[in-house]
C-alpha positions in Angstrom: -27.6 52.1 59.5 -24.4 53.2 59.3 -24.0 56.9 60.6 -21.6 59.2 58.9 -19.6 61.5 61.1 -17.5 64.7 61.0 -18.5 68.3 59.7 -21.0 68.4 56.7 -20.3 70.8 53.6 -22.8 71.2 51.0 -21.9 69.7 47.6 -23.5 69.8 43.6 -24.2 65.8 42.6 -24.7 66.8 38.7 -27.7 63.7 37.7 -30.7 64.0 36.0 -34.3 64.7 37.5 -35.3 61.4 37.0 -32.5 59.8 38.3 -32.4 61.9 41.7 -36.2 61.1 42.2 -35.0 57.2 41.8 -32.3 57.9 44.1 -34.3 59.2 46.7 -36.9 56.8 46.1 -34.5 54.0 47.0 -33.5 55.9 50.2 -37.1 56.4 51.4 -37.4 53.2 51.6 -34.3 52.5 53.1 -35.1 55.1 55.6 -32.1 57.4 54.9 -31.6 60.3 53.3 -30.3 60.7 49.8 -27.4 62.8 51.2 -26.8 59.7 53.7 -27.0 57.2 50.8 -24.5 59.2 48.8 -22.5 59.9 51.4 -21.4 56.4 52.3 -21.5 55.0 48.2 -18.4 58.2 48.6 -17.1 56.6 51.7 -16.7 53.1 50.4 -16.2 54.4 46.7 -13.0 55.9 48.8 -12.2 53.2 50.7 -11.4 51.1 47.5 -14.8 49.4 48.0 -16.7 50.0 45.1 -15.7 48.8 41.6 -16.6 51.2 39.2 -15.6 48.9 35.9 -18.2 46.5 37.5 -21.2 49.2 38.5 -20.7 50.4 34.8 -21.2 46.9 33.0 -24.0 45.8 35.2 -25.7 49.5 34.5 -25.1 49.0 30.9 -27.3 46.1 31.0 -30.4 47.3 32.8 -30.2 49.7 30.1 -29.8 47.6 27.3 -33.1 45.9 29.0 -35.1 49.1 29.8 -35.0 48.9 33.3 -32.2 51.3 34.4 -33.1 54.1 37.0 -34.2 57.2 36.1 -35.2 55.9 31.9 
């Protein structure tokens, strides 16, 4: 797994209780934190990686199927 590098400040993620138990869920089982897993979605989210129009449409449809995280 990737490690992330520099100095570390805390931040405030505002998501719902259900959502951030999902999240770190998912990371468990990836065997990283949830701090980690954010960390590098805000790395490649910076780096022009991510494409948000995209995450948004597929989320819209695991909602409109009742299998989004954190329903």
């Amino acid at each position: 797994m990737r490690k992330l590098d520099g100095a570390k400040v805390m931040r405030t993620v505002n998501v719902t209780g259900s959502l951030w138990e999902a999240g770190k869920k998912r990371a468990a089982q990836d065997e990283v934190s949830i701090s980690h897993a954010v960390g590098l979605l805000l790395e490649a989210y910076s780096a022009r990686l991510v494409d948000l129009d995209a995450i948004v449409a597929q989320l819209d449809e695991l909602y409109a199927e009742g299998t989004g995280a954190g329903q």
